[in-house]
TORNUZA-38320 format. One line per 10 residues: their letters; for each residue x, y, z of C-alpha. Coordinates in nm, 4 decimals. Example, Ala and Ser with C-alpha at 12.3 -4.5 7.8 and 13.67 -1.06 7.14 Angstrom:
% residues 2
AS) 1.2300,-0.4500,0.7800  1.3670,-0.1060,0.7140
END
This chain:
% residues 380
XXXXXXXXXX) -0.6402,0.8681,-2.9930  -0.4083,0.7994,-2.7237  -0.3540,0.4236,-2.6315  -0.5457,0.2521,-2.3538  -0.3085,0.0955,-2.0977  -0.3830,-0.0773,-1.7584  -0.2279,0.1228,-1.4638  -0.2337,0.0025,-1.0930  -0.4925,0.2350,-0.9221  -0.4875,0.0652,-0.5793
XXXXXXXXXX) -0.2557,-0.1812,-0.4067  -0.1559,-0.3715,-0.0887  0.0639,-0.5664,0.0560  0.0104,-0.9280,0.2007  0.1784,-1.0268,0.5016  0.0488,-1.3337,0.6478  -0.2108,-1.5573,0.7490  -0.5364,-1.4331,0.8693  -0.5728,-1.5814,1.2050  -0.9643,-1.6633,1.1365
XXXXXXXXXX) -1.0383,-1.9011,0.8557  -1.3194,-1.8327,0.6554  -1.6347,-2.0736,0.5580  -1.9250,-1.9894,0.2927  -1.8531,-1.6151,0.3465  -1.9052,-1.3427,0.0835  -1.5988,-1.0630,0.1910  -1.7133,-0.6937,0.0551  -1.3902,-0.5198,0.0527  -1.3243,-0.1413,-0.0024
XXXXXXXXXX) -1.0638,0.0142,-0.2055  -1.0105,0.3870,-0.3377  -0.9018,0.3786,-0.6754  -0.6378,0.6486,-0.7674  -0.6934,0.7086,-1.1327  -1.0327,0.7458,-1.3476  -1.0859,0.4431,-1.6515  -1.3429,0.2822,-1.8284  -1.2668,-0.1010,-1.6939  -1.0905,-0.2532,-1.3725
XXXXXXXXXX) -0.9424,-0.6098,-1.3303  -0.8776,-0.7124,-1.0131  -0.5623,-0.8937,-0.8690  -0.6423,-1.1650,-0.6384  -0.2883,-1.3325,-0.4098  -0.2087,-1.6272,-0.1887  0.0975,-1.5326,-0.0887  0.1204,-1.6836,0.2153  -0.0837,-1.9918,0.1643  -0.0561,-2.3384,0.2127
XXXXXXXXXX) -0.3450,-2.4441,-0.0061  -0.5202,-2.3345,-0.3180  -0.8149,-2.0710,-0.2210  -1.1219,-2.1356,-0.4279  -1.3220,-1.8104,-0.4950  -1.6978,-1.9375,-0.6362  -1.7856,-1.5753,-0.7616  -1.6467,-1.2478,-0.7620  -1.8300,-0.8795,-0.8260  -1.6976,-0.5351,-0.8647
XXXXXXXXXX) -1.9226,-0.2361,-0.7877  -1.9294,0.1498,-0.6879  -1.9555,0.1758,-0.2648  -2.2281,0.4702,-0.1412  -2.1561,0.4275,0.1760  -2.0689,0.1271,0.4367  -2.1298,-0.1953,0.2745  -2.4174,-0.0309,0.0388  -2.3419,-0.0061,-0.3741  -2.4510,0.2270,-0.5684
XXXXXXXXXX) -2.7728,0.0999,-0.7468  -2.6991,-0.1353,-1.0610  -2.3116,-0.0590,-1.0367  -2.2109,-0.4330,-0.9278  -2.0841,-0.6288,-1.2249  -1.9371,-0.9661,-1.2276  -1.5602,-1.0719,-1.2771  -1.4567,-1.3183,-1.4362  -1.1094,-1.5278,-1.4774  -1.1384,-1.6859,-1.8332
XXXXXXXXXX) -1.4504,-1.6277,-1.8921  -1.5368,-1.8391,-1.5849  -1.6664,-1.7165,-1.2851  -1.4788,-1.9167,-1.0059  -1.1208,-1.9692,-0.9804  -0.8425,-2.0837,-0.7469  -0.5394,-1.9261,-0.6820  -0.2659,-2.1329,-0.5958  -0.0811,-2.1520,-0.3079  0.1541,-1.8496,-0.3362
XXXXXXXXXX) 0.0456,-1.7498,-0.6501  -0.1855,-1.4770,-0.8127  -0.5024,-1.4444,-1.0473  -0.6015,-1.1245,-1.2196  -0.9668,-1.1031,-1.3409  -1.0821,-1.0747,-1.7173  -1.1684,-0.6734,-1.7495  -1.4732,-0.5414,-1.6067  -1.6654,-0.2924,-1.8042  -1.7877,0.0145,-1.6031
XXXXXXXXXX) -1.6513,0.3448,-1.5554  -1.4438,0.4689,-1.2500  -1.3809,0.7893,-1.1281  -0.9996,0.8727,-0.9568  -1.0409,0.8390,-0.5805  -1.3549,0.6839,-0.6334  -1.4534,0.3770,-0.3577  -1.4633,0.0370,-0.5338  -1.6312,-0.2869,-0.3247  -1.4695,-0.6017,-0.4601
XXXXXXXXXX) -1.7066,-0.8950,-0.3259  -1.5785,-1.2521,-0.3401  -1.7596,-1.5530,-0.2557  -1.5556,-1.8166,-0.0530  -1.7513,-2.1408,-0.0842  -1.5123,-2.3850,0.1081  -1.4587,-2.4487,0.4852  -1.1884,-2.3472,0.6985  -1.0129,-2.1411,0.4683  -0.6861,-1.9463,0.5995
XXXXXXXXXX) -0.6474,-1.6881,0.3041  -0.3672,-1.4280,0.2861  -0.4203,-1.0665,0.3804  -0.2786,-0.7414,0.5011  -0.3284,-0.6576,0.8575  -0.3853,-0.2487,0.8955  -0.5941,-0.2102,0.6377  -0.7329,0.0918,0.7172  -1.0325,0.0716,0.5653  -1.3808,-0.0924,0.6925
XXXXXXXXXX) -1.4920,-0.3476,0.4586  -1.7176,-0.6315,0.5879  -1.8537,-0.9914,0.5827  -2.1796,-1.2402,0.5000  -2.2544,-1.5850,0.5457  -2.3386,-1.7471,0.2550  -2.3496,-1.5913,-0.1610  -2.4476,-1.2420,-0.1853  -2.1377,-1.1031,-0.3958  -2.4464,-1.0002,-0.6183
XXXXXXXXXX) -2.6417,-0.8269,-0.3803  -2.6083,-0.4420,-0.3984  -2.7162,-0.3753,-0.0502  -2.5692,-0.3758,0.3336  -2.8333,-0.6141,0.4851  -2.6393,-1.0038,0.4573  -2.3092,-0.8011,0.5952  -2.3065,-0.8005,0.9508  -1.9568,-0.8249,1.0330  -1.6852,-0.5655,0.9835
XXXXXXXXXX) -1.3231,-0.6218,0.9263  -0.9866,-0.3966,0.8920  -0.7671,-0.6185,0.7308  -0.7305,-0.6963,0.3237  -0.8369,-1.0923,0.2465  -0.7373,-1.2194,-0.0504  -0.7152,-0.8818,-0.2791  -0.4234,-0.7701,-0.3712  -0.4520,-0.4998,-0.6458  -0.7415,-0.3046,-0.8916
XXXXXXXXXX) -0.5675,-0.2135,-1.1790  -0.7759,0.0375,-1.3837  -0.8255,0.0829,-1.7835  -0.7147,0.4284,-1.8632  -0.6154,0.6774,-2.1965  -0.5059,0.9636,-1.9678  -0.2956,0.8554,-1.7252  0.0775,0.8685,-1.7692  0.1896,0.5459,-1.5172  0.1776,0.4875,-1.1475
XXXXXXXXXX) 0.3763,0.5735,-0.8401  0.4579,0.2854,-0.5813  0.5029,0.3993,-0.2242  0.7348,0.1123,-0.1077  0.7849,0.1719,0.2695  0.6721,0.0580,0.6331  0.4122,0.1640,0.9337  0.4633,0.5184,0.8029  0.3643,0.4201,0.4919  0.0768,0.1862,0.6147
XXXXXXXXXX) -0.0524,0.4396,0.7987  -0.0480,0.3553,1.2071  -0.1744,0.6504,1.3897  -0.3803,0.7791,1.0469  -0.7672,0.7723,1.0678  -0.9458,0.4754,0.9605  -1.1985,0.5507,0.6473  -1.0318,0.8859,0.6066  -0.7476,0.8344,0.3944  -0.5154,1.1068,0.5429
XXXXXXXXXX) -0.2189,0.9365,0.5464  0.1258,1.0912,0.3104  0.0383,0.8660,0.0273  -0.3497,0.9951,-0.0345  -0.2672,1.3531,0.0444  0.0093,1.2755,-0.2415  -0.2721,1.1262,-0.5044  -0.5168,1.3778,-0.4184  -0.2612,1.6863,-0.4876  -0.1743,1.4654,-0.8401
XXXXXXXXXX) -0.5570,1.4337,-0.9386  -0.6703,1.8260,-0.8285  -0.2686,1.9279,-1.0318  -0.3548,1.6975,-1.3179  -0.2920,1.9305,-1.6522  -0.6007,1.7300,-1.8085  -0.8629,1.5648,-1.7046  -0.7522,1.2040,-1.5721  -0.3576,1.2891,-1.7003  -0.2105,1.2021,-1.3545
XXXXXXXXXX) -0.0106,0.9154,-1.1955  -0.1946,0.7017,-1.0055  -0.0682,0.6290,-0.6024  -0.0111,0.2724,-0.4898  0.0487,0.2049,-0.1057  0.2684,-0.0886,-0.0223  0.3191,-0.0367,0.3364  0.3501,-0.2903,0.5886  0.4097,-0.2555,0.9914  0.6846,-0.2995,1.1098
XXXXXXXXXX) 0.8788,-0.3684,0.8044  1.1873,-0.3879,0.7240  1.4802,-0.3694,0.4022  1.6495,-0.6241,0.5531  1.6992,-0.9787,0.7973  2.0821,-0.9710,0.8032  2.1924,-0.9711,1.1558  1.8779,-0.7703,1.2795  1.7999,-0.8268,1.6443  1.4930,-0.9126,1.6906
XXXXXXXXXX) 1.4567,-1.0916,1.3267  1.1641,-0.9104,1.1454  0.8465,-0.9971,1.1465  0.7167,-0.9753,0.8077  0.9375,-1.0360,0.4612  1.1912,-0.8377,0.4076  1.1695,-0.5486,0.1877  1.4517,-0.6897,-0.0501  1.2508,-1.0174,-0.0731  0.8763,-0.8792,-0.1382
XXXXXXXXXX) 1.0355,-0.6222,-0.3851  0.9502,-0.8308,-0.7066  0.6107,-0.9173,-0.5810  0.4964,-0.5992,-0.4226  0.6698,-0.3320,-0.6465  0.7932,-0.4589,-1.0145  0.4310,-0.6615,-1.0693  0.2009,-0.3855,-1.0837  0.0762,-0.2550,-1.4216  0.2279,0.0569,-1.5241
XXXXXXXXXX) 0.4516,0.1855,-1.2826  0.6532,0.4480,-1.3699  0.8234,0.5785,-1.0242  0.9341,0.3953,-0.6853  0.8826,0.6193,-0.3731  1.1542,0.4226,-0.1294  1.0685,0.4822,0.2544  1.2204,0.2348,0.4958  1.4850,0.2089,0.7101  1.3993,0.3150,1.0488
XXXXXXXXXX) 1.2992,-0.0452,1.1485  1.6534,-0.1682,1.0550  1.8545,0.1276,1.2196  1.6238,0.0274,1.5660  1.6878,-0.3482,1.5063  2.0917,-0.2585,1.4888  2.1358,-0.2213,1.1314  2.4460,-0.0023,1.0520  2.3892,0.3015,0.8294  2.6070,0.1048,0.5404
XXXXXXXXXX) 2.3500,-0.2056,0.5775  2.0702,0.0719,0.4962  2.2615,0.2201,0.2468  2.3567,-0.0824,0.0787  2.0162,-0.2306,0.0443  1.8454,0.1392,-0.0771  2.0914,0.1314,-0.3407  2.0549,-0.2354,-0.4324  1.6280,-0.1544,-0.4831  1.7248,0.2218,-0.6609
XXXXXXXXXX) 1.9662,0.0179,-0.9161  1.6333,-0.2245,-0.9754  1.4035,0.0148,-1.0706  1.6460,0.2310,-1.2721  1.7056,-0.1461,-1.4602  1.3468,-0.1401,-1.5103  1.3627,0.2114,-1.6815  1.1275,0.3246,-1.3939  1.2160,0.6335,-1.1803  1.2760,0.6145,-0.8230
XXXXXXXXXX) 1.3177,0.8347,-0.5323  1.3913,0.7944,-0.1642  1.2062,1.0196,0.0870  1.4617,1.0693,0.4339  1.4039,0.8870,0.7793  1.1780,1.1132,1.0099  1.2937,1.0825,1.3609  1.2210,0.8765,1.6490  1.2289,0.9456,2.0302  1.4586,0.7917,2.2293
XXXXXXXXXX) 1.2976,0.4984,2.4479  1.4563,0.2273,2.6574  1.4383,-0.0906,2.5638  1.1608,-0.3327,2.6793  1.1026,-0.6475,2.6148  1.1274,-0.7364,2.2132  1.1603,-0.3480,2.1262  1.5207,-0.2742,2.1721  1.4525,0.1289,2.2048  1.5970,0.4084,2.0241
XXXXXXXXXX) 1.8837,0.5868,2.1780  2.1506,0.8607,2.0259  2.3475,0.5824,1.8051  2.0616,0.5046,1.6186  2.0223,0.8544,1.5656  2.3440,0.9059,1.4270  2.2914,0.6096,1.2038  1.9561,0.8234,1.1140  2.1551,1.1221,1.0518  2.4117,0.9217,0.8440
XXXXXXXXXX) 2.1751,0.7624,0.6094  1.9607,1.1135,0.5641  2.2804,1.2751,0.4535  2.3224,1.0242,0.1867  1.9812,1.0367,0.0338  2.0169,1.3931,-0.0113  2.3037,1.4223,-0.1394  2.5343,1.1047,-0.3072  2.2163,0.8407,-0.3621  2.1844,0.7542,-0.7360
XXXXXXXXXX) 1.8128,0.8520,-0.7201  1.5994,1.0827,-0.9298  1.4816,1.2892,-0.6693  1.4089,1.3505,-0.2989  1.1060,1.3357,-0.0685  1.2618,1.5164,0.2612  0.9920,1.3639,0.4938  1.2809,1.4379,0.8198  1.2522,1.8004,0.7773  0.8572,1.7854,0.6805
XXXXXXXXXX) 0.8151,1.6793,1.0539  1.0972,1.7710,1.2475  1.1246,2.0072,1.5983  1.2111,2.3711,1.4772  1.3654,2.3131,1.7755  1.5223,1.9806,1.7945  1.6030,1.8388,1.4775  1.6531,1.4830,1.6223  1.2202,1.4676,1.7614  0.8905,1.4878,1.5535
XXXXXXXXXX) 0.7108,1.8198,1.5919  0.4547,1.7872,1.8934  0.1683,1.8763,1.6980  0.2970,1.6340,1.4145  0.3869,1.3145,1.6442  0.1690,1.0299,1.7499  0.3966,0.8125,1.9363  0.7426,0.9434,1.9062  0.7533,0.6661,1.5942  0.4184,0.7758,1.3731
XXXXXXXXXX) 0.3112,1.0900,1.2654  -0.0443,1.2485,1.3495  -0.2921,1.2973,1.0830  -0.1714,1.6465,1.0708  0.1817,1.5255,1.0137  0.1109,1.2871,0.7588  -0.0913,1.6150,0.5571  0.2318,1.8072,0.5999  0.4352,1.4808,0.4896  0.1640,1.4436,0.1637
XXXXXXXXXX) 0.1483,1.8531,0.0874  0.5751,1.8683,0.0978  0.6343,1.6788,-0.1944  0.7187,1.8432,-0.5046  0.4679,1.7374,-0.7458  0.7147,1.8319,-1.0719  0.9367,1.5786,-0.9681  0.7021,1.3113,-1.0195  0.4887,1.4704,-1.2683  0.7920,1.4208,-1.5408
END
C-alpha cells in the first residue's frame, strides 16, 4: 500500500496584530481543504506576538453552512495528548492528528477556545472567508446559535495539514494582493489559486492523486525592503520565506508571484531579479520545484499621498523582469499570468472585462489567470 504522508491542504499567512484583543471567545474559523485524507492536524502561529496565547480547547469539524457543522463531525484536538496549549510568542504548535475523513475542497471549521483577557493574537487580514465568534466555550457545540459575530480575518490558525495515501505533495502560491485575492468574492473562492486546485482535483488521474494548493498571499507585499520608498508594510517576502513557504508538510512546487509592489515602490528590475533568483535557488536546494508566473500590468496613476503611482518606467521595469522569467530564469516552468490578462490591444493595461482597479483582476480575470496554467507542468 502506498505510504501515508501529511501534506499541507490549506495555508495562510500572518501579518500582524489583530487590532481587537480577544477575551473568553470561542473563534469558528473556515478553511477549504485542498486534498482528501483520513486525519488533519492543525497548525496554530504567534508570529507576531508579544506574549504566549493560551488556547483552553480546540475542535475540528465538517462546516454545512455559516457557522453550522455537520451533525457529529466536530472532534477534539489535542497537543500532547492535552487539550490546551500555548504557543509562544513567535512560535508555532501543530495539533496531535485528528481522526475523521476529509474530502478535497471540503470546508473545515477549526474552533478554538481563548480563555484569557485581552488577548492580541496574530492573524491574516483579507481572509476571504466568513468565519465567526462566541463569548464564552462552545468549541464543542456543533451549531450556529453562541456565534453572533462574523469576522474576515485568520486568528491564530495558520495551516490544516491533511493525512493522505494519494496525494503526490503540495503547491505553495507564494505571492501578494493578487495572490490574496483583493477584488475576488468573499465565500466564493474564485481567485487564480482555487480555480488552480479545483482544475488539479477534477484532472487528478486517481481518485485523491493530486497536489494540494496552498495560498500564501498577503496585501501589499513585497520581495524586498532595500531602498523601497515607502518601506513595506508587512515582512518582506525574503524574510517570511522560511516560515511561510519551506515549513509546510509536503511541498513539492513553489508558485513565485511578486514583484509588482517593489517595481511601484522604485525597485529596479535587477533588485526583482536578484531576489526571484535568490527564493528559485532555495527551493531548488530543497529538491522542490519552483516556477515564477510574469507581472500582470498596472495602469498608470499619479502619485498621491503614500502611493507613489505607476507611470511608463515602472512599466519598463515590468517589461524587463517579464522577459527574464520567460526566458533566462533558472526555474522549472512558467505561469504567464501578463498575457492571461492583458489588452489584445494594449499589452501594457489589464483587459477591461478582466480588471478591477487597474492593480487586481476581476473574478473573471482571476478564472482566466486559474484556467491558463498548464496543469502537466505541475502535475510531474
Amino acid at each position: 500500500m502506498p505510504a501515508v504522508r501529511w501534506v499541507t491542504a490549506w495555508g495562510t499567512s500572518q501579518q500582524g496584530l489583530a487590532t481587537t484583543a480577544l477575551t473568553n471567545t470561542t473563534l469558528r474559523l473556515n478553511a477549504r481543504v485542498t486534498i482528501a485524507g483520513d486525519a488533519v492536524r492543525i497548525r496554530l502561529d504567534n508570529a507576531y506576538g508579544k506574549n504566549a496565547v493560551r488556547v483552553g480547547r480546540a475542535y475540528v469539524g465538517v462546516r454545512a453552512r455559516g457557522a453550522v457543522l455537520v451533525a457529529g463531525s466536530n472532534k477534539p484536538a489535542l497537543f500532547n495528548g492535552s487539550e490546551t496549549t500555548t504557543i509562544p510568542p513567535g512560535g508555532s504548535v501543530r495539533s496531535d492528528p485528528v481522526a475523521m475523513d476529509v474530502l478535497a475542497m471540503q470546508d473545515l471549521a477549526v474552533s478554538l477556545y481563548v480563555p484569557d483577557a485581552d488577548v492580541q493574537v496574530s492573524q491574516h487580514t483579507g481572509a476571504m472567508t466568513t468565519s465567526f465568534a462566541a463569548s464564552g466555550d462552545h468549541a464543542a457545540v456543533d451549531g450556529a446559535e453562541p456565534f453572533k459575530a462574523t469576522l474576515t480575518t485568520m486568528p491564530l490558525l495558520k495551516a490544516i495539514g491533511v493525512s493522505s495515501k494519494a496525494s503526490t505533495g503540495a503547491i505553495v502560491a507564494f505571492g501578494d494582493s493578487i495572490t490574496d485575492g483583493t477584488c475576488s468574492t468573499v465565500d466564493a473562492h474564485d481567485r487564480w489559486e482555487d480555480w488552480l486546485a479545483v482544475r488539479l482535483a477534477l484532472n487528478a488521474v486517481k481518485p485523491g492523486a493530486h497536489k494540494a494548493v496552498v495560498n500564501e498571499g498577503i496585501g501589499g507585499n513585497t520581495l524586498t525592503s532595500e531602498g523601497l520608498q515607502p518601506p513595506p508594510d508587512s515582512t518582506p517576502g525574503l524574510e517570511r520565506f522560511e516560515r511561510d513557504v519551506m515549513s509546510h508538510q509536503g511541498v513539492a512546487d513553489v508558485i513565485l508571484f511578486m514583484g509588482t509592489n517593489d517595481i511601484r515602490r522604485g525597485a529596479s528590475a535587477a533588485q526583482v531579479i536578484d531576489a526571484l533568483t535568490r527564493m528559485a535557488a532555495a527551493v531548488k536546494s530543497r529538491r522542490m520545484k519552483v516556477f515564477a508566473a510574469t507581472i500582470i500590468p498596472r495602469h498608470n496613476v499619479p502619485p498621491a499621498g503614500t502611493n507613489t503611482g505607476w507611470n511608463d518606467d515602472k512599466t519598463a521595469v515590468r517589461r524587463e523582469v517579464n522577459e527574464w522569467i520567460r526566458t533566462r530564469a533558472k526555474l522549472d516552468g512558467v505561469l504567464d499570468f501578463d498575457a492571461a490578462v492583458r489588452d489584445p490591444g494594449n499589452a501594457d493595461l489589464i483587459s477591461a472585462p478582466f480588471n478591477c482597479d487597474g492593480i487586481h483582476p476581476t473574478p473573471r480575470g482571476y478564472y482566466e489567470m486559474g484556467k491558463s496554467v498548464l496543469l502537466n507542468m505541475l502535475a510531474r
